[in-house]
C-alpha positions in Angstrom: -1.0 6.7 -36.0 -2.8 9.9 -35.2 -1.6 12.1 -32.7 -3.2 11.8 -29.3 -3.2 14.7 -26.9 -3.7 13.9 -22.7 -6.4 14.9 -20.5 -5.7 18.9 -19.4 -5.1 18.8 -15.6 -7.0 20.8 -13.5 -5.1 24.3 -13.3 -5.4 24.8 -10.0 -4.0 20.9 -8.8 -0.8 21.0 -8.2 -0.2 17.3 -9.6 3.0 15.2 -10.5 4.8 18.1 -10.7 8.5 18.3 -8.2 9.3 21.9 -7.0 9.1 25.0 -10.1 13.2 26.3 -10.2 13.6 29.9 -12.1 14.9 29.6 -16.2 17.6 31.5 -15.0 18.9 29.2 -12.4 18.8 25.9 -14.7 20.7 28.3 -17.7 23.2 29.1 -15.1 24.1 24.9 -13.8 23.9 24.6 -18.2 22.1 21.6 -17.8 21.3 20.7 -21.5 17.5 21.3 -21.3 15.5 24.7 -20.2 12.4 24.7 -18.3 9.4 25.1 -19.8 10.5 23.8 -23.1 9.2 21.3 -24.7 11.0 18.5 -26.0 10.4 15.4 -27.9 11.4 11.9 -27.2 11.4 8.0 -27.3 10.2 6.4 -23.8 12.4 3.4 -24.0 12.0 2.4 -20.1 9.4 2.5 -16.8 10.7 4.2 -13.4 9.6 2.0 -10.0 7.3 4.8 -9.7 5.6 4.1 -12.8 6.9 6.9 -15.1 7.8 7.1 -18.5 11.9 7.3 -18.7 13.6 9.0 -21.8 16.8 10.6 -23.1 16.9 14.0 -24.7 20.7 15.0 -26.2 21.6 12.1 -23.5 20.1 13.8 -20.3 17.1 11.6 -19.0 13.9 12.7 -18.3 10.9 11.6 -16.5 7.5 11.6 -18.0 4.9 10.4 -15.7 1.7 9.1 -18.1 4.2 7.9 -21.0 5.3 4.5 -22.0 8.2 2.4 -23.5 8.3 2.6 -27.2 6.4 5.9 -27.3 7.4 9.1 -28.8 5.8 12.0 -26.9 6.5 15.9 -26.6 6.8 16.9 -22.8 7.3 20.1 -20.7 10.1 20.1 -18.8 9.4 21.3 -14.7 12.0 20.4 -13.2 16.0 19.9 -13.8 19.0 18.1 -11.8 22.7 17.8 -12.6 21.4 14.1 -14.2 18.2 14.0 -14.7 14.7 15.8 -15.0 11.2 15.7 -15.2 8.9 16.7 -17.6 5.0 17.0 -18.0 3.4 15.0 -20.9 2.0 17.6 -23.4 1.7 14.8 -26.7 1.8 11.6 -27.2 3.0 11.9 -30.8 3.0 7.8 -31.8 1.3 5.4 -29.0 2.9 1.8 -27.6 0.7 -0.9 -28.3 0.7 -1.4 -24.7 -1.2 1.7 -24.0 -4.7 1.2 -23.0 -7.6 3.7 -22.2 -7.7 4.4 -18.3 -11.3 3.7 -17.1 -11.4 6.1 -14.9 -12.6 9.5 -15.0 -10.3 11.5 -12.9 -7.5 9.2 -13.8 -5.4 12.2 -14.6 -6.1 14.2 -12.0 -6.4 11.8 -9.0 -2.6 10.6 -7.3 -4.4 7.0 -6.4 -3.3 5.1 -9.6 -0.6 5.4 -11.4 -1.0 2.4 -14.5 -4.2 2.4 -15.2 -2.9 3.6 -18.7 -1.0 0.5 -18.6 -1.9 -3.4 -20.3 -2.3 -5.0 -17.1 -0.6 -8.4 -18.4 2.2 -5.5 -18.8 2.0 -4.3 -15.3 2.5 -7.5 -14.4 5.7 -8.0 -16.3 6.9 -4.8 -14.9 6.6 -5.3 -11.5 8.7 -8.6 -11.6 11.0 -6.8 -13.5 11.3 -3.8 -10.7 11.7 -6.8 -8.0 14.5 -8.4 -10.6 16.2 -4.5 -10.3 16.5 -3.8 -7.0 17.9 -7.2 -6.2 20.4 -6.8 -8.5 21.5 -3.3 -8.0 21.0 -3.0 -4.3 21.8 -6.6 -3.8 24.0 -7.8 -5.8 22.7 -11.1 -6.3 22.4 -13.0 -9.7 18.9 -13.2 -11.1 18.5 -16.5 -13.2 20.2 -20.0 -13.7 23.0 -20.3 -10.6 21.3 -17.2 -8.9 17.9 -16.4 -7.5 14.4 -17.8 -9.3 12.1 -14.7 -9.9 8.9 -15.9 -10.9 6.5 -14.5 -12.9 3.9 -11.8 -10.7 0.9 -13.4 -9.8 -1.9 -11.0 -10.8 -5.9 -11.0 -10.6 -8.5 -12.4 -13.0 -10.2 -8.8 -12.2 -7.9 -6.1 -11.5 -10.2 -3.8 -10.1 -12.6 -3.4 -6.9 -10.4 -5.1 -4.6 -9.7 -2.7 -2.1 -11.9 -3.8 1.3 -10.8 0.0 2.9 -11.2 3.6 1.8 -9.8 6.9 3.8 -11.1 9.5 2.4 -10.2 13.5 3.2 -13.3 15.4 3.4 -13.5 19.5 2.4 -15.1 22.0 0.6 -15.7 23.0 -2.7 -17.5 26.3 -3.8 -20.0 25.7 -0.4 -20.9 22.0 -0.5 -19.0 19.0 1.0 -16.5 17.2 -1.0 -14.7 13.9 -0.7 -12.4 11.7 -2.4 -8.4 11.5 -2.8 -5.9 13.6 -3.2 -4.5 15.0 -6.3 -0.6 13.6 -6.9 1.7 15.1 -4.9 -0.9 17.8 -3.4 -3.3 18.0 -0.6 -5.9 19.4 -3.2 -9.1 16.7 -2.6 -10.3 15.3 -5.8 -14.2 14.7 -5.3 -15.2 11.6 -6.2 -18.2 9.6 -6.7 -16.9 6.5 -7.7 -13.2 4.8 -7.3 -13.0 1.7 -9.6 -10.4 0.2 -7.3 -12.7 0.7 -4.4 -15.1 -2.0 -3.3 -18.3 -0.6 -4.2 -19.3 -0.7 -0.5 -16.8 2.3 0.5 -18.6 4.2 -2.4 -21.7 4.0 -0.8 -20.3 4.5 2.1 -18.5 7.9 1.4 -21.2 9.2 -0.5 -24.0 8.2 2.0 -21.7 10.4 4.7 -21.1 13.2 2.4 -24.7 13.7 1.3 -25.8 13.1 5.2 -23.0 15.5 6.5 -23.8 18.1 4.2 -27.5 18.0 5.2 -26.8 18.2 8.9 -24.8 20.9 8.3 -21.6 19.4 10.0 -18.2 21.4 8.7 -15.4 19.4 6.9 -12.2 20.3 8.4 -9.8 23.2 6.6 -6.4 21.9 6.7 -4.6 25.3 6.2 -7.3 27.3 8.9 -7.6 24.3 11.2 -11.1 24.9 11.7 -14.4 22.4 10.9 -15.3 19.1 12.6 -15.3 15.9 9.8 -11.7 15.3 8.7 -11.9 11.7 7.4 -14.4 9.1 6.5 -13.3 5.8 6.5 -14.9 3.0 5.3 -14.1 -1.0 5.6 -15.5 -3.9 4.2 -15.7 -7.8 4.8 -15.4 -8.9 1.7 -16.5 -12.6 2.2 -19.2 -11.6 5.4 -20.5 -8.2 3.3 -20.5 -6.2 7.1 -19.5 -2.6 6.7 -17.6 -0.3 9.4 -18.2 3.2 9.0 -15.5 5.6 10.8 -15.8 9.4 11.4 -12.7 11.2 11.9 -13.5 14.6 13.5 -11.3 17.4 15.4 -13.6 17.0 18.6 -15.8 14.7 20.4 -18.8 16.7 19.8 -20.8 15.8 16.9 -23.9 18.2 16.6 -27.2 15.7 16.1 -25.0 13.0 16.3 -28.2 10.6 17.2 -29.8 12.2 14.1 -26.4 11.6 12.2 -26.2 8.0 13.5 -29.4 7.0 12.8 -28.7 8.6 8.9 -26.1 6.4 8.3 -27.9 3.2 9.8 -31.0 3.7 6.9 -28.7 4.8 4.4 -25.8 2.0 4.6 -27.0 -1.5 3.8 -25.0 -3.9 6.1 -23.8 -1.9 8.3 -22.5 -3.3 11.5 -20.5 -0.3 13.5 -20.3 3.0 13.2 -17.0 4.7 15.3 -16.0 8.1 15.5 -12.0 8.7 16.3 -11.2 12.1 17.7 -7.8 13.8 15.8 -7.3 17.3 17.4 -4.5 17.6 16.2 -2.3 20.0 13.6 -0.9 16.8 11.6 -1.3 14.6 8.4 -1.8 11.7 10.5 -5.1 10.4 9.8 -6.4 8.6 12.9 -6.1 10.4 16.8 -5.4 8.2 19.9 -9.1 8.5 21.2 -12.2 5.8 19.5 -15.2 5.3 20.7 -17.8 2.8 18.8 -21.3 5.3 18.7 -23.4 2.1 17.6 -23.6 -1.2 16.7 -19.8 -3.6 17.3 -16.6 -2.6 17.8 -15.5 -4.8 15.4 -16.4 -6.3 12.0 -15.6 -10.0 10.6 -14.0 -11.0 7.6 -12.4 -14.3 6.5 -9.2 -15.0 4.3 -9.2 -18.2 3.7 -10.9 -20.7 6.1 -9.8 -17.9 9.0 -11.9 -15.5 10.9 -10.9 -12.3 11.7 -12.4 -9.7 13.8 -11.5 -5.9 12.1 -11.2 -2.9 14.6 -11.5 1.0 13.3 -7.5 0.9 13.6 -6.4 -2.7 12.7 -4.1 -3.3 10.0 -5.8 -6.0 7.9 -4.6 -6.2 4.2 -6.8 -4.1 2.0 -7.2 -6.6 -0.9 -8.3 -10.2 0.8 -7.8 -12.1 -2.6 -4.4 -11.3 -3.2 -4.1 -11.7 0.5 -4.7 -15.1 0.5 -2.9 -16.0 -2.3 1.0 -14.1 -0.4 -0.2 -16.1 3.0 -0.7 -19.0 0.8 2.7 -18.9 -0.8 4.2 -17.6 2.9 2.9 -21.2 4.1 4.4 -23.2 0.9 8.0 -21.5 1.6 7.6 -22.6 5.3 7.7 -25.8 4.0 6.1 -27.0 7.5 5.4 -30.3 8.4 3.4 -30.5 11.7 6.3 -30.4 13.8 7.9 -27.7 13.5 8.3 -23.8 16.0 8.0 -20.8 13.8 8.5 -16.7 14.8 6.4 -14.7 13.3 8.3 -10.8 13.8 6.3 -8.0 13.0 3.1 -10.2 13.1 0.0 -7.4 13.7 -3.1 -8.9 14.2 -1.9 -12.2 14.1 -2.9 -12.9 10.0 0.2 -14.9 8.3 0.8 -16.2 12.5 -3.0 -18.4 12.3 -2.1 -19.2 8.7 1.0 -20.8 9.8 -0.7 -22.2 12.6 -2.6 -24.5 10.6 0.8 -26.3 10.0 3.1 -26.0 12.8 3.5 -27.2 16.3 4.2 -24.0 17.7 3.5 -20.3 16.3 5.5 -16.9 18.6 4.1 -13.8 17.5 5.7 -10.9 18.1 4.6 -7.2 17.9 5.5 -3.9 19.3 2.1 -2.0 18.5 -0.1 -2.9 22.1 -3.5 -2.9 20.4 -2.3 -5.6 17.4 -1.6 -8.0 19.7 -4.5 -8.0 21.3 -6.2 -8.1 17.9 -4.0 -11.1 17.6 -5.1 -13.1 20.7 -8.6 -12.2 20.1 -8.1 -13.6 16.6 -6.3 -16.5 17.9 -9.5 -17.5 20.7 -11.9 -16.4 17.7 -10.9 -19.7 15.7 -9.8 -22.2 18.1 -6.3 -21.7 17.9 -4.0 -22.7 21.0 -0.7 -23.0 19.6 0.0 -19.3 19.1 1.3 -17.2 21.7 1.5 -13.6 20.9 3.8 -11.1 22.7 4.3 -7.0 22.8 7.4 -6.0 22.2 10.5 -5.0 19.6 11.3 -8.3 17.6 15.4 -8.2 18.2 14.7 -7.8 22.1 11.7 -10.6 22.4 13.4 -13.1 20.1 16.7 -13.7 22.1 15.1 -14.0 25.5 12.5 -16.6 23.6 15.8 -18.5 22.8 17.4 -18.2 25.9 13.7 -19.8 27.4 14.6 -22.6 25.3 12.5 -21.9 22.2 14.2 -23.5 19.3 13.1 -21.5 15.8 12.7 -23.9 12.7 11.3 -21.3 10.7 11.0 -17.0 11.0 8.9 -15.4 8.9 9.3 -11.4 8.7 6.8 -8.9 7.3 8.3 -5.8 8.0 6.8 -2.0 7.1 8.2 -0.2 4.1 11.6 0.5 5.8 12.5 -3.1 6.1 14.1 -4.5 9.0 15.8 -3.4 11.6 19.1 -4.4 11.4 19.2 -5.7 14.9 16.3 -8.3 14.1 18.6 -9.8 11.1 21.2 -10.0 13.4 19.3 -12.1 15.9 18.2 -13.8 13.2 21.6 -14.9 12.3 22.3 -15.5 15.6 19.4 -18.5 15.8 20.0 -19.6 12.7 16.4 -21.4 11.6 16.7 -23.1 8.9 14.5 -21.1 7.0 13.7 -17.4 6.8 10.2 -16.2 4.4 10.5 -12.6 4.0 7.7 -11.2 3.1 7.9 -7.5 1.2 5.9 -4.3 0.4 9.0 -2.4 -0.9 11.6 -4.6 -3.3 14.4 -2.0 -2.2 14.4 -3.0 1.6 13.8 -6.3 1.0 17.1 -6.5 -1.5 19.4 -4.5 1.6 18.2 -6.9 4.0 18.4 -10.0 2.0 22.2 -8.6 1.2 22.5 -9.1 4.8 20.9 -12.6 5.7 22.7 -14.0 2.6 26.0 -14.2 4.7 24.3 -17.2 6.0 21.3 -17.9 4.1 20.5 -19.0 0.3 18.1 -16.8 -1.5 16.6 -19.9 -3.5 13.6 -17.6 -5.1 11.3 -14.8 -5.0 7.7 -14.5 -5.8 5.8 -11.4 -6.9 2.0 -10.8 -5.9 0.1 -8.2 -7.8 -1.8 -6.8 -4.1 -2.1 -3.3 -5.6 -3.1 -3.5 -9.2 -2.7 0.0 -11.4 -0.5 1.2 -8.7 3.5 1.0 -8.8 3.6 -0.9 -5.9 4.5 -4.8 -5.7 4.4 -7.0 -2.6 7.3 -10.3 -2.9 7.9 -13.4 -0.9 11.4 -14.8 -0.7 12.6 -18.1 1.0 15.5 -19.0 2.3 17.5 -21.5 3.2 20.3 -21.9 5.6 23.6 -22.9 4.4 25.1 -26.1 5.0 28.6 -25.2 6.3 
């Protein structure tokens, strides 16, 4: 097979690369490889992260880009006592699982990290990182007398799923740019077109940079902490079509703002809000405590499944509504509810999985520590008729045992906590009422393998199912059921 060499990234990007270390300094630790040469080797594995992993005289390397099965020449940038990581420079004989990336900053833009990937094969690697982590971090068996994996549950279409877009905004040689940022950099990557974008938030974006840049309004320097735009962001209901167009600026002053506003209004078909969200500060925080809606709704609508929900500038509302539907769907068949039974939903936001499992259940307790979700929640809750939910602020592991000592009786808790997992005092209250069955829902396989570690002193992991909600990224949402043991 002909030798294939990758895309040159952009010289000035500082990409996937980890931190430069001197030749003399790796020489001296006599690690078996130098930096800056260039080795060859067989990929014959895929990190969580989505790299390439080889071995060179035994030490592994790290080849973001490169695939099992391929033999490719890489630069090495960076070396540890174990391991390293190294550049792709050639990819000397190609894996029949190798496909062409559609995109056309694929290799310079940090948003995707697979596209070079079959997707079928994306699939089967993201059950097998779930299978991993349980394992290793675990301990549990994987398999016949252990836990069930299944098989991920993908798309049809893999691409123009995402319903939200935040996108930096700087400049470039005197003219406004916007996009993402290159991997592991703060360098913006200007962009036109994001393939896993809904098409909506690219004519959003570009209808803002092109009316910005006419106005004359000043994207924000990052390193000078001077200009006024900072972020656009950009959400979609992907079964109503309305569009919410946020302007995150250092200040409340917008110069021609009604000029601006009314821009946006001809310019953006569908259009049903347009907010600006003040962020003075020094920070890589996107959003600023201040919002004010400068026309049109504070809100937008969008269904997943038969349910409405209203979508604020700062509500966390999953980004891909299909996929979405398909986790709450398999959330609901884990419940195994009947009609009669109390659920907990901890860390429930704006109420999403709670109204699904609403639809099944006597009784749904939300619980939520974040103020302005839970009022999301009970507006969501009024919004479609629902009066079995009751939604409270508040930590999880303090809420829960005063809802027990009230006298509510938990059949079923259903945790989706953030990347970090759960806080260990919630799986102890959790042990403590002992429903007789816990859905965990997961955006990060390790957490969710430390804390299942920990419920399984009184719970059966029976199985887990991967959902595909990011496809051509590394990540992978799973939902696990368990069931109380029978002592």
């Amino acid at each position: 097979m002909a030798k294939t060499q990758p895309k040159k990234r952009n010289a000035n990007k500082n990409t996937n690369r980890k931190p430069q270390q001197s030749k003399a300094a790796a020489a001296e630790k006599n690690y078996p490889v130098q930096l800056g040469q260039i080795v060859e080797l067989e990929i014959t594995g895929l990190s969580h992260e989505g790299a390439g992993v080889g071995r060179y005289n035994g030490y592994t390397l790290f080849v973001p880009q490169a695939l099992p099965t391929e033999v490719v020449k890489a630069k090495v940038v960076h070396a540890k006592r174990n391991f390293g990581f190294a550049d792709l420079v050639e990819i000397v004989q190609a894996g029949a699982q190798r496909v062409a990336p559609p995109c056309p900053v694929y290799d310079r833009c940090g948003g995707c990290s697979l596209q070079h990937l079959a997707y079928s094969e994306q699939l089967v690697h993201k059950q097998q990182i779930v299978i991993d982590n349980l394992r290793r971090i675990g301990g549990f068996e994987i398999g016949e007398g252990g836990i069930t994996v299944h098989p991920t549950l993908g798309m049809d279409n893999p691409w123009r799923y995402r319903n939200k877009a935040q996108v930096p905004i700087g400049e470039e040689e005197g003219g406004l740019v916007g996009g993402f940022y290159a991997e592991k950099s703060h360098d913006i990557i200007d962009i036109d077109e994001c393939l896993i974008q809904h098409e909506a938030n690219d004519e959003v974006v570009n209808a803002v940079k092109r009316i910005a840049s006419k106005l004359g309004i000043q994207p924000y320097n990052e390193e000078a902490h001077t200009g006024l735009l900072r972020h656009v962001v950009s959400r979609v209901g992907a079964k109503t079509g309305e569009r919410m167009v946020v302007l995150i600026t250092t200040e409340d002053f917008i110069p021609q703002r009604d000029l601006l506003v009314e821009m946006i209004v001809q310019q953006v078909p569908g259009v049903k809000s347009i907010v600006q969200n003040i962020n003075d500060r020094k920070t890589n925080v996107i959003f600023g405590d201040k919002t004010v809606t400068l026309w049109g709704n504070d809100v937008i609508y969008d269904y997943i499944g038969p349910i409405k929900f209203a979508i604020s500038a700062r509500s966390f509302y999953q980004v891909n509504p299909e996929q979405t539907e398909v986790l709450y769907g398999k959330t609901l068949e884990y419940a195994g509810l009947t009609g009669n039974e109390s659920v907990i939903d901890a860390y429930c936001g704006i109420g999403t999985i709670s109204l699904f499992l609403a639809q099944k259940a006597k009784y749904v307790y939300g619980v939520e520590i974040v103020p302005e979700a839970i009022e999301d929640a009970k507006r969501n809750a009024e919004l479609n008729g629902f009066e079995n939910v009751i939604f409270e602020v508040g930590a999880a592991e303090s809420v829960m045992p005063r809802w027990k000592f009230e006298g509510v009786r938990a059949d079923v808790i259903v945790v989706d906590p953030p990347r970090k997992g759960c806080d260990e005092a919630l799986l102890t209250t959790i042990l403590q009422m002992k429903p007789e069955k816990v859905v965990y829902v997961s955006c990060n396989p390790s957490t969710l393998a430390r804390d299942l570690k920990v419920l399984a002193e009184a719970y059966e992991v029976v199985e887990v199912q991967p959902v595909d909600m990011f496809p051509n990224t590394g990540h992978v949402e799973s939902v696990a059921r368990l069931d109380f043991k029978i002592k």
